[in-house]
N, C-alpha and C positions, 0 to 999 in steps of 0.2 A: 766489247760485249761478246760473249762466249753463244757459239752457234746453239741452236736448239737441238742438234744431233750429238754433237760433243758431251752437252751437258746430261741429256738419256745415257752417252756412254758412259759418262763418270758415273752417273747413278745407279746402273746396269754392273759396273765393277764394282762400287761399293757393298751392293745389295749380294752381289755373288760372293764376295768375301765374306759378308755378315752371314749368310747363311752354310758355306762352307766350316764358318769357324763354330757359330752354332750348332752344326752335323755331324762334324766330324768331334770336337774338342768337348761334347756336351758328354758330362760322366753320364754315365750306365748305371745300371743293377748289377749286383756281382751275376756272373754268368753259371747259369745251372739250377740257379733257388728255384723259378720259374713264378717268383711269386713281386709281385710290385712294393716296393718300399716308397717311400715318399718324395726324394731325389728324381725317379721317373718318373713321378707324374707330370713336372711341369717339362720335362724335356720331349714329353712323349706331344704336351699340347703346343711348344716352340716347334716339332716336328708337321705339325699337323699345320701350322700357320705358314711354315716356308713351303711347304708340298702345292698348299694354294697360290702362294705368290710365285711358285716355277710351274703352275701351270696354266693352258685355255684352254677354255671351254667356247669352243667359236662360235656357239647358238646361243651365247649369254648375251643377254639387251643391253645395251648401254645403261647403267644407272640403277640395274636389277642389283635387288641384295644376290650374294653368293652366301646359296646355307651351307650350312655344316652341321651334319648331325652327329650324332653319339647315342651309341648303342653298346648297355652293359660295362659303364664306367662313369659315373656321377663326377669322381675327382677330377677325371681326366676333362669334362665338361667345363666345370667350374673353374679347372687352371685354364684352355682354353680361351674362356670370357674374358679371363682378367688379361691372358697377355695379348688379348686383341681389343679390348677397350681402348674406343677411339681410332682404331684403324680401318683405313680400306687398302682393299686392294683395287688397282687400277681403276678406282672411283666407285665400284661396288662396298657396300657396306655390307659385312658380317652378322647374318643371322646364324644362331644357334639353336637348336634344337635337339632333348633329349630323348630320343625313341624309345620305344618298351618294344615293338616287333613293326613288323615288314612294310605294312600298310602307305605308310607315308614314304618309303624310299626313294620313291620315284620324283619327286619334289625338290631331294638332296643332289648339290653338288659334289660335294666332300663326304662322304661315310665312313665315318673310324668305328669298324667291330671290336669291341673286346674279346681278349682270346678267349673269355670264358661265356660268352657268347657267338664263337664262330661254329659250332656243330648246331646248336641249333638256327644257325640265320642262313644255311647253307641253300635252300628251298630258296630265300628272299633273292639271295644274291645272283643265284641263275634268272631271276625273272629280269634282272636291270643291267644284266651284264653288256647289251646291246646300248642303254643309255648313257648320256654322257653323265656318268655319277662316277667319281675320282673312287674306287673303294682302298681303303688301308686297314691294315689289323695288326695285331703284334701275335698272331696264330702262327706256329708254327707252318709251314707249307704254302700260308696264304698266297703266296704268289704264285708258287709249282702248281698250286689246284684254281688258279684262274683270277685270281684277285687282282687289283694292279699296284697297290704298295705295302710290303709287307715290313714293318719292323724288326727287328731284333737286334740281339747283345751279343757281342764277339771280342774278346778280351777287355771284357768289362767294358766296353764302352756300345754305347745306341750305333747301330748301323742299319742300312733298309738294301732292301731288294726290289725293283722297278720291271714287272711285266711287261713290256713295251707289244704284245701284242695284243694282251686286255687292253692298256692303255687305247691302241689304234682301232680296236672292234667298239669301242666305247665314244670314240670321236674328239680324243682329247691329245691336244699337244705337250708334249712335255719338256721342258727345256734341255737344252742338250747341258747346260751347267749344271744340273740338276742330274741327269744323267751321269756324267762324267764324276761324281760323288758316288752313283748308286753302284750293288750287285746290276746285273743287266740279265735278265732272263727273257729268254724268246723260245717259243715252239716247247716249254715245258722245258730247258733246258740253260744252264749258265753260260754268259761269253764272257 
């Protein structure tokens, strides 16, 4: 019988590969349209599903849903539900919620802005930036202007950038394999 630490590590490899080869091998948009075609939608909500399972949130209760909102992207919502139908992560079950503006943020663990709702949610986003709300966007700068996972395309292919000091003023860990995939940005700056 295989120890119960062995078997976390096997599952902890596996899961780090699955999510690497989904991050890294998932096509893109061609780079430059700036416009979404149908290909990134569900890659953007496969993105949106591993960002949760490489991250914690250490004030989440045991057995609490982990929400995920969506704001200014209905598709991206709808692929979302389906590629987590039926899943938890680490025993939390996946509520979804699709926002129209600010009010409810605070409630969210996961916030995906759509880029064509990030100059107006910019007000929202300073009010939560202290809570442990995971923010991502596919906005260009989002992460230079404070946000903590930003999207984007870089030789046609989906790539992110990880604020690791929004991440830490917000009270969230992030896996270092997770990391080790991303851009790394600290103090407004790339490493």
């Amino acid at each position: 019988m295989m120890s119960t630490l062995r078997l976390r590590g096997r599952w902890f490899a596996v899961a780090s590969a699955a999510l690497a080869a989904t991050l890294i091998a998932a096509p893109g948009i061609a780079a430059g349209t700036g416009a979404d075609v149908a290909p990134d939608v569900p890659v953007k909500a496969a993105f949106l599903y591993n960002f949760a399972k490489f991250v914690e949130w250490p004030a989440l209760p045991a057995a609490a849903p982990l929400v995920v909102c969506i704001v200014g992207h209905d598709g991206i919502a709808a692929a979302f539900v389906e590629t987590v139908r039926g899943q938890n992560i680490a025993g939390h079950t996946l509520d979804v919620w699709v926002l129209e503006n600010s009010s409810r943020w605070r409630a969210c663990h996961l916030l995906f802005i759509a880029d064509a709702e990030a100059r107006r949610s910019a007000g929202g986003l300073d009010e939560i930036k202290r809570l442990p709300v995971l923010t991502v966007s596919d906005n260009k700068g989002f992460a230079l202007a404070g946000g903590i996972i930003e999207l984007y395309v870089e030789a046609g292919r989906m790539r992110f950038a990880i604020n690791l000091d929004a991440a830490d003023r917000a009270g969230l860990r992030v896996s270092s394999r997770l990391l080790g995939l991303a851009k790394v940005i600290r103090n407004s700056h790339v490493q």
